[in-house]
C-alpha positions in Angstrom: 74.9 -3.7 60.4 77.1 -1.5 62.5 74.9 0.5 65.4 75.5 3.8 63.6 74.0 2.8 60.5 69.8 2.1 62.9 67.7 5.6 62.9 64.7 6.5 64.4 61.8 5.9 61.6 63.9 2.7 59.9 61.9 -0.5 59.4 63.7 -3.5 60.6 63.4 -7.4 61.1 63.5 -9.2 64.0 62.7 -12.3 66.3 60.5 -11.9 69.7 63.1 -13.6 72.1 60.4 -12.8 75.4 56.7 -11.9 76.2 55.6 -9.6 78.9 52.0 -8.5 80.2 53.5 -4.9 79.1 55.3 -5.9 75.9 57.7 -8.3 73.9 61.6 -8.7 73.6 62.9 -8.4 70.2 66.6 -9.4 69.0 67.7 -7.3 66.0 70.7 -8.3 65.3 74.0 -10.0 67.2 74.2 -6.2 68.7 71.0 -5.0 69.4 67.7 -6.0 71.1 65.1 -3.7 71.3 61.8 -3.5 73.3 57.9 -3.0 72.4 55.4 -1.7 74.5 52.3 -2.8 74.8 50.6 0.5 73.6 52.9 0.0 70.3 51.7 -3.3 69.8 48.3 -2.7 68.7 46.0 0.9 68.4 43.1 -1.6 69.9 42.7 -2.5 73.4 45.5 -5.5 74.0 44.4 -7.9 76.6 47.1 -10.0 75.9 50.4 -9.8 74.2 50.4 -13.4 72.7 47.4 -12.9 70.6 49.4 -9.9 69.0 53.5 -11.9 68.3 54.5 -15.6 69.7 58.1 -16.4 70.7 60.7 -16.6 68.2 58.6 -15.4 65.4 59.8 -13.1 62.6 58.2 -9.7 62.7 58.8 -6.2 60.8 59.1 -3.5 63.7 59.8 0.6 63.1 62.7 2.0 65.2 61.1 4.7 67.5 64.2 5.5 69.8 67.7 4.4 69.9 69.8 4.3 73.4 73.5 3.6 72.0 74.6 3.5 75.2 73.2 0.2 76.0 72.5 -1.0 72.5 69.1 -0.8 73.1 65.9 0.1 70.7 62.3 1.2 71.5 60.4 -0.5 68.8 56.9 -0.3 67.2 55.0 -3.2 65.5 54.3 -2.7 61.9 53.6 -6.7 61.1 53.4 -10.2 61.7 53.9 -13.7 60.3 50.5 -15.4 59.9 49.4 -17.7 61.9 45.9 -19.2 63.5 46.2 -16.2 65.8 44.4 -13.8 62.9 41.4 -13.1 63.9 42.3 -11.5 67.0 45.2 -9.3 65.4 44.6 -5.6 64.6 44.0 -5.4 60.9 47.0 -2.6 60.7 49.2 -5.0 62.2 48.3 -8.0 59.5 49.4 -8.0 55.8 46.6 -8.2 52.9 45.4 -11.2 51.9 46.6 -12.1 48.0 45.0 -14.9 46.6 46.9 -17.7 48.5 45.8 -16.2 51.9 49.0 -14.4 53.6 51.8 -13.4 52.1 54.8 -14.3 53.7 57.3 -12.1 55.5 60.3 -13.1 53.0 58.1 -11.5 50.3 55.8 -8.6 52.3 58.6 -7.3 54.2 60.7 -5.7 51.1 57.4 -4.1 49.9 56.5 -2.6 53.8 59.8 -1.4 53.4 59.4 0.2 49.8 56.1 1.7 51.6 57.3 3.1 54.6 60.4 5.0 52.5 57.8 6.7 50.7 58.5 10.5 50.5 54.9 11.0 51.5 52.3 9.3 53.2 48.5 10.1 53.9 47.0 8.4 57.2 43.2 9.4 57.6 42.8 6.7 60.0 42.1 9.6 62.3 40.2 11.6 60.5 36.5 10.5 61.5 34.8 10.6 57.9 31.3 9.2 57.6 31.7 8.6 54.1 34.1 6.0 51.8 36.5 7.7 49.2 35.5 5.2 47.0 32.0 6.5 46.4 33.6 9.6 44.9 35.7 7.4 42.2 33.9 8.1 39.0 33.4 12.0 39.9 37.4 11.6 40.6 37.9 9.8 37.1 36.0 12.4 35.1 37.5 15.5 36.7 41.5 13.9 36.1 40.7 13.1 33.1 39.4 16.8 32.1 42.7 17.8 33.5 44.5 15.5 31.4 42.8 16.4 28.3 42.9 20.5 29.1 39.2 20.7 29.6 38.5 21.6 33.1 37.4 25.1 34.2 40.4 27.0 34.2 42.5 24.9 31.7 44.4 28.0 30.1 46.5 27.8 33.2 47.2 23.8 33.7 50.5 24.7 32.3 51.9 23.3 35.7 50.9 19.6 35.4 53.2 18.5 32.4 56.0 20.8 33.9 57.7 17.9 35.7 58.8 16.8 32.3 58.4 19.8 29.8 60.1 22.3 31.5 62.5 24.3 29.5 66.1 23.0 29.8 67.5 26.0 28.3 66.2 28.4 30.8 66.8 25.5 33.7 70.8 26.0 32.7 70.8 29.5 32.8 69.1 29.4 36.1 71.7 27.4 37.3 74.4 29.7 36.2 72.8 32.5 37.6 72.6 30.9 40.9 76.1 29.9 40.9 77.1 33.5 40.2 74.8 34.9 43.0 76.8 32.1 45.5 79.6 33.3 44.2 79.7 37.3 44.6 77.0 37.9 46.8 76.5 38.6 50.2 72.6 39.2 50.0 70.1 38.3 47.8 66.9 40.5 47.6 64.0 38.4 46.4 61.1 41.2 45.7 57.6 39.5 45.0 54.6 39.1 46.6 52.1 36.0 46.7 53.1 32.9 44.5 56.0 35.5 43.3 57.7 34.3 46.6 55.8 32.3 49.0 56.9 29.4 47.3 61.0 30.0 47.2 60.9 31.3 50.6 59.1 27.5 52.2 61.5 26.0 49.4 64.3 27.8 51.2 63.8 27.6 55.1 62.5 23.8 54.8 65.5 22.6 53.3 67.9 24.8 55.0 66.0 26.0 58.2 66.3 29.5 59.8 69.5 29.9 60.7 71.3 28.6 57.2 75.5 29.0 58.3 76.4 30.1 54.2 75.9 32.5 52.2 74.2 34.2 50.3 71.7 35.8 53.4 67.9 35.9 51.6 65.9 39.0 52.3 62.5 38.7 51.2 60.8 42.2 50.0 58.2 43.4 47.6 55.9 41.7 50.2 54.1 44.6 52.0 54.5 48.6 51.7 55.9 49.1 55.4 58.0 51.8 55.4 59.9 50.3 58.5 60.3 47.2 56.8 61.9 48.2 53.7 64.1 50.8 55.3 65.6 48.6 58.2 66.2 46.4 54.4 68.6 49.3 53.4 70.1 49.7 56.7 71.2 46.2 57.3 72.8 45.8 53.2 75.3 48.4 54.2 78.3 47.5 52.8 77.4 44.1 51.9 77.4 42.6 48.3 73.6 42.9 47.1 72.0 41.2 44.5 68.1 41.5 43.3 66.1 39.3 42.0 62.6 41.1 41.2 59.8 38.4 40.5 56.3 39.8 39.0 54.4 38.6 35.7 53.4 42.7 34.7 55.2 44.9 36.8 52.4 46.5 38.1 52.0 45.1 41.5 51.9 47.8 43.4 53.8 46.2 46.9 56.7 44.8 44.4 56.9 47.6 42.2 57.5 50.4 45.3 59.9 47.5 46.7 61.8 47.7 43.4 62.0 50.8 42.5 63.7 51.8 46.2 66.4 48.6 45.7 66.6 49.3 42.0 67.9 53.1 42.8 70.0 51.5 45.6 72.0 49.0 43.6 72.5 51.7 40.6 73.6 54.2 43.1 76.3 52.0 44.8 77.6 49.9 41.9 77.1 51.7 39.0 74.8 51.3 35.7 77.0 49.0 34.0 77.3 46.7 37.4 73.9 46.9 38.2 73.1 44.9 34.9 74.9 41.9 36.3 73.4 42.3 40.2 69.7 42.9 39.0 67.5 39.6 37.4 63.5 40.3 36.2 61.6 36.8 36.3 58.4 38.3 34.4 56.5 37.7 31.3 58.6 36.3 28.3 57.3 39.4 25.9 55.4 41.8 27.2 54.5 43.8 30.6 55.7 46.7 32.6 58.5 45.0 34.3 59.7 43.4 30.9 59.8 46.2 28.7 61.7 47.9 31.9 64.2 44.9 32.5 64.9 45.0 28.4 65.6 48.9 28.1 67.9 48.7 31.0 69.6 45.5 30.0 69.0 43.3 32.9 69.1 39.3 32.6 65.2 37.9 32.5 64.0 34.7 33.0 60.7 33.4 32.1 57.3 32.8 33.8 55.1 30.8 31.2 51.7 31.9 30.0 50.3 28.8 31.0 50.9 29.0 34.9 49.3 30.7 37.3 51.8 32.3 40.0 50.5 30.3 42.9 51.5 26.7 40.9 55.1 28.6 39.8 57.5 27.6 42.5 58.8 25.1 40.3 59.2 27.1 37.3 62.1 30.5 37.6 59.8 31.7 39.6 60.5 29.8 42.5 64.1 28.1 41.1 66.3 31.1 40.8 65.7 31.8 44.7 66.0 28.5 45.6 69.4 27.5 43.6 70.8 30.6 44.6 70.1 29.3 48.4 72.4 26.5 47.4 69.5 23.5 46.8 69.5 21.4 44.2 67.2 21.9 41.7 67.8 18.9 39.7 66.6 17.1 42.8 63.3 19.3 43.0 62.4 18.3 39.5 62.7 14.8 40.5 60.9 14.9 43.2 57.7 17.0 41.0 59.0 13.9 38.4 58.1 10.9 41.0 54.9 13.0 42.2 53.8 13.2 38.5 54.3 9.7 37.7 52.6 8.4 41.2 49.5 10.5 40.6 48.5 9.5 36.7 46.5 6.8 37.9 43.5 8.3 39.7 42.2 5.1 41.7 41.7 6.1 44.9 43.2 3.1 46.8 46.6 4.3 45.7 47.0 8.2 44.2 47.1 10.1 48.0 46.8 13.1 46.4 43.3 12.8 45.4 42.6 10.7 48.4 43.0 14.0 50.4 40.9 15.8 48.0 38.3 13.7 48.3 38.6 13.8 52.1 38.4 17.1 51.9 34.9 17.6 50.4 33.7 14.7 52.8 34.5 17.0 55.9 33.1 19.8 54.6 29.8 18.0 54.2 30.5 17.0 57.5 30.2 20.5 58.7 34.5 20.8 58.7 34.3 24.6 56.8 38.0 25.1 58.3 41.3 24.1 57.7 44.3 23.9 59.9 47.3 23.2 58.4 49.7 21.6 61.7 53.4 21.6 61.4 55.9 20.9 64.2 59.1 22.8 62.6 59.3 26.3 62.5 61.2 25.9 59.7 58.0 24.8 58.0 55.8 27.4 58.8 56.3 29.2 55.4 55.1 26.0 53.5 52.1 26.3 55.7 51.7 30.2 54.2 52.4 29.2 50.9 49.5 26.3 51.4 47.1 28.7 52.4 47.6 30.8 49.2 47.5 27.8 47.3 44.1 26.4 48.9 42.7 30.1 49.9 43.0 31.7 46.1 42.1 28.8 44.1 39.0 27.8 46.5 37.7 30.9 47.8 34.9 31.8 45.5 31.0 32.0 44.9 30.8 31.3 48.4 32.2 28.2 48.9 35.7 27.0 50.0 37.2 25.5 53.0 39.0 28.0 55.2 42.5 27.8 55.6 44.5 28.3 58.5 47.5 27.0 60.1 49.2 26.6 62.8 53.1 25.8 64.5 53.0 23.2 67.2 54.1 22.8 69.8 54.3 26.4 70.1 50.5 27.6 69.6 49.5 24.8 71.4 50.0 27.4 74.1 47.7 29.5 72.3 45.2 27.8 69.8 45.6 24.3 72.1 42.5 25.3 73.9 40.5 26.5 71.3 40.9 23.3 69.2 40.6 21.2 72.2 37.4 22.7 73.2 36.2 25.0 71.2 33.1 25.3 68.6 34.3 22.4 65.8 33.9 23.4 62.7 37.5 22.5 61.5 39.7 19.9 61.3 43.4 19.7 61.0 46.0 18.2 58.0 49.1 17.7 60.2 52.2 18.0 58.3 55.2 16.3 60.0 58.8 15.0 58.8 60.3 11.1 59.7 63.3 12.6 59.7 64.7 16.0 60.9 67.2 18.5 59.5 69.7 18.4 62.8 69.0 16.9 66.1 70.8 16.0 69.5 69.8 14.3 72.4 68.4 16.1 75.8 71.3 16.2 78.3 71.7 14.7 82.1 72.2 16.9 85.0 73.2 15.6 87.9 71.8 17.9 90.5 68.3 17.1 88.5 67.1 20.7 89.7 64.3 21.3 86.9 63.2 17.6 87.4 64.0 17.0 83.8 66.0 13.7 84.1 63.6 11.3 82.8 64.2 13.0 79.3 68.2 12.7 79.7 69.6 10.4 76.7 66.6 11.1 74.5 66.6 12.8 70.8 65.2 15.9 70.8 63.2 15.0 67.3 61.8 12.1 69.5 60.0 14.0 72.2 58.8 16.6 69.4 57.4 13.1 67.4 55.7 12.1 70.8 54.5 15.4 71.7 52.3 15.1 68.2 51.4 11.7 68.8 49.9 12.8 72.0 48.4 16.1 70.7 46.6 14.1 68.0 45.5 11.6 70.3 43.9 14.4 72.8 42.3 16.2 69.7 40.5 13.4 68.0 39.9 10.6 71.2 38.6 13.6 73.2 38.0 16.5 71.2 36.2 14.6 68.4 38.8 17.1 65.8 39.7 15.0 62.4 42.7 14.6 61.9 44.6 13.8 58.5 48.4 13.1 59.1 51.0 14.0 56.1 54.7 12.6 57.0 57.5 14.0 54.6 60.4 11.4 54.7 63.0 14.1 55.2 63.6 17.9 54.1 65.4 16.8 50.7 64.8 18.8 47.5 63.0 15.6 46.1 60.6 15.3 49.0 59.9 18.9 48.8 59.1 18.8 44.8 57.4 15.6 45.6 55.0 17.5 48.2 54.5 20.8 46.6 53.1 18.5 43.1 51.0 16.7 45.6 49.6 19.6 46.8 49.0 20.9 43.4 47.3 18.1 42.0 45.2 17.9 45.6 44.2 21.2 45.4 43.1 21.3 41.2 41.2 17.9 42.1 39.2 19.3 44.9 38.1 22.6 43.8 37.1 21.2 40.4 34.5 18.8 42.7 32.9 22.2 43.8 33.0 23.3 40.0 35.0 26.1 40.6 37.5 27.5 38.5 41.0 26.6 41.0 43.7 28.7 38.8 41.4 32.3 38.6 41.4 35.1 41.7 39.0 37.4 41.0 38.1 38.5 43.9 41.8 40.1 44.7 40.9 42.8 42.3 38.4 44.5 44.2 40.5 45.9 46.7 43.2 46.8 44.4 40.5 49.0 42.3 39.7 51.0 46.0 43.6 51.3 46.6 44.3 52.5 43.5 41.7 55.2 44.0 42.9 56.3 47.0 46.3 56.7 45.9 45.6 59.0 43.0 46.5 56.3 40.3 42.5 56.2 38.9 
């Protein structure tokens, strides 16, 4: 192995080749030797380093920094060879016993592997629960299998958990045509929805291709809000730019997308023409009837389908979400695999294995525990729109008959300037699910200055996607070791489309688990109707 081919978060072999009272030597291969110290050794107190590895033994260590410079990594220990020393080792550093005792490392270390290149991985190690999962197993069992068999609360709209596999391959193609022909021509795409109509294409989007994407088409979200600003700064910057629509809505009625529409609609037909405007305006809607149907089929626009069976804020894998998102340039086929993988991974609902009921079940237990808030953490601002799109998820489908966890979120590091003191400190009655990736979109390591005026040397030569990883390894520490905050820790592999199909599934299947232990309806918002009947009043429409 060549040194280009090591990256931070890669599992590796190696032999200890020297002990330290502050950590052990470990030779990787005939290039590299690598270092751990002793606070990676073991989350206990270490007193000393030889109860924890021995010279030359085989151990399996994670890759936490790489100095290329010197060929040198910064390792953590992730397990060791048995041996009489087990009884002092920190169980996380030991493997499970089978039914000869230890297995050994020739046979464990392809499975650690398999493990740690999951797409996603739940650690509630740190989440201070009073309670075992496991005593919530036959409540678990009955409520998956009522999803299974379409007889939970709510089960017209469990259209979404067979999707992996029954999606319609027809539509899926012309999707992809579409998309191609939006990459193609256009300069802008307008998405115009509101809710699950977008929030789910727009995380989709700036996960897997961050803020700043360098290709086109540029995506402008609308249809979100009624400022006039907003939508009028929209038509100001389009100016002379090739504009496509996509307008997403299941009647047609809603009132922030249908202003949005109308005022884009009028646009496009101005500028290009009726006949063009056919090809530069797509309706996702209802496959038969509605407002925005009958509209899109008297006008002779192209419309793609949003089943019966799924609610919008479980659509972002159905045209809903996938017209957007291919038309960004993603691939699709990848999505579904990932959804695919999710779906196959979470038919068995034993709790020692299937995460996403695992963090259902951890869930209720905080709330119990007095937890009636939600943060959702992420340390990527390019994953700040997953954390919106989770909180419509969580929000609508929990939020009723007075019960329901509270979800907020937050971006670290930045509102650790802002909400750090509050979570550090303040009245705890939250607890946070911190989102993170093993891998980032782009990174680069921290420059050297000579002259050393900002006193910011003793970062020079590291990754920049390293002292992010550290700074949420010590926020984490701070918020649970001192401010007594659970924490539940979610690690995406990478930003692929199959790691983001594979989360947004586990979310799904998370979410329709826990809200069906409160025996409330998760796919149902009727609370949202109230304010739309006072709105509607005041505008003259009733």
């Amino acid at each position: 192995m060549n040194k280009m081919e090591y990256r931070v978060g890669q599992v590796v072999q190696g032999i200890v080749t020297g002990i330290k009272p502050y950590g052990a030597f470990v030779k990787i291969d005939d290039r590299y030797d690598g270092m751990i110290h002793i606070s990676e050794i073991s989350s206990d107190f270490v007193r000393d380093v030889h109860y924890f590895v021995k010279l030359g033994e085989k151990i399996v260590v994670k890759i936490i920094d790489i100095n290329p410079e010197n060929n040198h990594l910064t390792l953590s220990l992730k397990a060791v060879q048995p041996s009489r020393r087990t009884r002092k080792v920190s169980f996380r550093s030991r493997w499970q016993k089978d039914e000869e005792g230890f297995a050994v490392l020739e046979e464990a270390l392809p499975k650690w592997i398999e493990k740690e290149n999951m797409k996603m991985k739940l650690d509630y190690s740190r989440a201070l629960l009073n309670e075992d999962l496991k005593v919530y197993q036959d409540q678990v069992n009955q409520i998956h299998e009522s999803i299974m068999n379409k007889t939970c609360k709510g089960n017209d709209f469990i259209g979404w958990v067979e999707w992996p596999y029954n999606y319609d391959k027809e539509e899926f193609e012309r999707i992809k045509e579409a998309a191609a022909e939006i990459r193609e021509n256009a300069d802008v795409l307008l998405v115009c929805g509101i809710g699950g109509s977008y929030l789910g294409a727009r995380s989709a989007i700036e996960m897997m291709k961050g803020l700043y994407p360098d290709d086109k088409p540029e995506i402008i979200y609308t249809g979100n809000g009624l400022s006039s600003t907003y939508l009028m700064q929209i038509l100001k910057h389009i100016e002379g730019k090739s504009v496509y629509c996509n307008v997403i809505s299941k009647s047609g009625t809603t009132t922030e997308t249908a202003v949005a529409f109308r005022i884009f609609e009028q646009y496009i037909v101005e500028r290009y023409g009726v006949e063009e405007s056919r090809k530069r305006i797509l309706a996702t809607t209802d496959k038969a009837r509605g407002t925005l149907k009958e509209l899109a089929d008297t006008k002779g626009y192209r419309t793609f389908v949003i089943p019966d069976d799924i609610g919008g804020r479980y659509s972002v894998f159905t045209a809903v979400g996938l017209l957007p998102i291919a038309a960004a340039g993603i691939n699709i086929d990848e999505l579904m695999k990932g959804c695919q993988k999710a779906y196959e991974d979470f038919r068995n609902p034993d709790l020692d294995s299937n995460i996403a009921y695992q963090y259902a079940v951890i869930r209720r237990i905080l709330e119990k525990q007095g937890k009636s808030n939600e943060i959702l953490v992420t340390y990527e601002p390019s994953m700040t729109m997953i954390a919106e799109w989770w909180k419509q998820l969580f929000g609508e489908s929990e939020g009723k008959e007075g019960k329901g966890i509270y979800p907020a979120s937050v971006t670290f590091t930045t509102d650790l300037h802002s909400m750090g003191q509050f979570i550090q400190e303040g009245k705890k009655t939250f607890y946070e699910t911190v989102v993170t990736l093993d891998e980032p979109m782009l990174d680069m390591n921290f420059p050297a200055d000579d002259a050393n005026l900002d006193h910011m040397n003793y970062l020079a030569g590291k990754n920049l996607d390293w002292i992010n990883k550290m700074a949420c390894r010590g926020t984490v520490d701070a918020h649970v070791d001192t401010g007594n905050v659970p924490n539940v820790l979610i690690s995406l592999k990478d930003n692929s489309a199959f790691s983001y199909g594979y989360m947004i599934y586990f979310f799904f299947r998370a979410c329709a688990m826990t809200v069906l232990m409160l025996d409330v309806n998760p796919f149902n918002q009727p609370g949202v109707e109230v304010y739309k009947k006072n709105m509607f009043k005041l505008l003259g429409k009733i």
